[in-house]
C-alpha positions in Angstrom: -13.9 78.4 -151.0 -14.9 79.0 -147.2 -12.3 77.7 -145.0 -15.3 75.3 -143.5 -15.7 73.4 -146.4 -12.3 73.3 -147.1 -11.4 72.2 -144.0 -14.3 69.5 -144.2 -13.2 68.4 -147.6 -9.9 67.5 -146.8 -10.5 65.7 -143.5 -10.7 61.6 -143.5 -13.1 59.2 -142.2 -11.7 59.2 -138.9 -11.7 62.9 -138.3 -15.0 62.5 -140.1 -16.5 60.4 -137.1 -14.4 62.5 -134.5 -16.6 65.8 -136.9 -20.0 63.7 -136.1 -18.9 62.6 -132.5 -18.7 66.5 -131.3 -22.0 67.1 -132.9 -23.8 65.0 -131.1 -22.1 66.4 -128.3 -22.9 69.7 -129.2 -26.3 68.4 -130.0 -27.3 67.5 -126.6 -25.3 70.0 -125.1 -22.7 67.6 -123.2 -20.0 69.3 -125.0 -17.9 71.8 -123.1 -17.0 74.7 -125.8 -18.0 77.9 -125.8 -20.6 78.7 -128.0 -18.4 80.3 -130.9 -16.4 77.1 -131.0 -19.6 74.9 -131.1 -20.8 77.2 -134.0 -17.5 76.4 -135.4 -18.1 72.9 -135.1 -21.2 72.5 -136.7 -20.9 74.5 -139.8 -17.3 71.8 -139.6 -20.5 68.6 -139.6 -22.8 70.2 -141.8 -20.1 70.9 -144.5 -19.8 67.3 -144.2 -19.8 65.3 -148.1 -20.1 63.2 -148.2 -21.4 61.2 -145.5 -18.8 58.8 -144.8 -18.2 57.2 -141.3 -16.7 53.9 -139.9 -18.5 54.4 -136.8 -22.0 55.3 -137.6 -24.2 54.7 -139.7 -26.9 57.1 -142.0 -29.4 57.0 -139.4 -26.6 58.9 -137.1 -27.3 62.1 -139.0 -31.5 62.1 -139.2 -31.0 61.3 -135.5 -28.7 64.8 -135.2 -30.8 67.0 -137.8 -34.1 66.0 -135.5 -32.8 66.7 -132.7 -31.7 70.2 -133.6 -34.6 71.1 -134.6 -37.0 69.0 -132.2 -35.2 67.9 -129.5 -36.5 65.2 -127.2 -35.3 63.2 -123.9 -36.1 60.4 -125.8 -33.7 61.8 -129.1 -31.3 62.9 -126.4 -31.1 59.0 -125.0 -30.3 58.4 -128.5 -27.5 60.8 -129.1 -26.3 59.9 -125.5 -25.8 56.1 -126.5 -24.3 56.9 -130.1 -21.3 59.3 -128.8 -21.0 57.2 -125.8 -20.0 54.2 -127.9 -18.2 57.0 -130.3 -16.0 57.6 -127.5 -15.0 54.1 -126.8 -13.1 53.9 -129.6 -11.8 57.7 -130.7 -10.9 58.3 -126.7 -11.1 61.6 -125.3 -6.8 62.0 -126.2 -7.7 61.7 -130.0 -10.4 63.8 -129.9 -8.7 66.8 -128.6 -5.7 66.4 -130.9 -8.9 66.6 -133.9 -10.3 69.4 -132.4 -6.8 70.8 -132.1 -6.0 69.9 -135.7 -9.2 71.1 -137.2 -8.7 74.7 -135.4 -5.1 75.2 -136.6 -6.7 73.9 -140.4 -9.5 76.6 -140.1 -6.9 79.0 -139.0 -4.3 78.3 -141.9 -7.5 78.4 -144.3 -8.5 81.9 -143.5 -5.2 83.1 -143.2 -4.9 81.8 -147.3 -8.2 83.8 -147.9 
């Protein structure tokens, strides 16, 4: 199995919304990683199944999959408002220990290739 998916597999809801959170970052570029890490990140949301979140709901990911493909002010006010209110309750401390946790996981994963 490709470390992605097994890294997306095993994670749960809240990582899930922390896995959605940082592609909407990525999404309207507010997001701070390099470009190999928001590669990374991605395939990590679109390996996403299923959709399960807390936070958002289904609209959350037509609103992403636009965007990336015809992106907008307007969508971009969207996304800005979604992982605004994201980030009110994962807090920036929680989401670095996800991204943290979910690099180590990919890392482990390839190693067991």
């Amino acid at each position: 199995m490709n470390p992605i998916y097994k890294v997306a597999s095993r994670l749960d809801i809240f990582a899930r919304d922390c896995a959605v959170t940082v592609a909407l970052k990525i999404t309207d570029d507010s997001c701070k990683m390099d470009e190999e890490q928001r590669s990374i990140f991605m395939a990590l949301y679109d390996a996403l199944e299923p959709l399960e979140s807390e936070l958002f709901d289904e609209s959350v990911y037509a609103l992403i999959h636009t965007a990336r493909n015809f992106p907008t002010a307007t969508l971009f006010a969207q996304i800005k408002k979604e992982r605004e209110m994201a980030m009110a309750v994962i807090t920036q401390e929680k989401m670095k220990s996800f991204k943290a946790s979910v690099r180590a996981a990919l890392l482990i994963a390839q190693l067991n290739q």
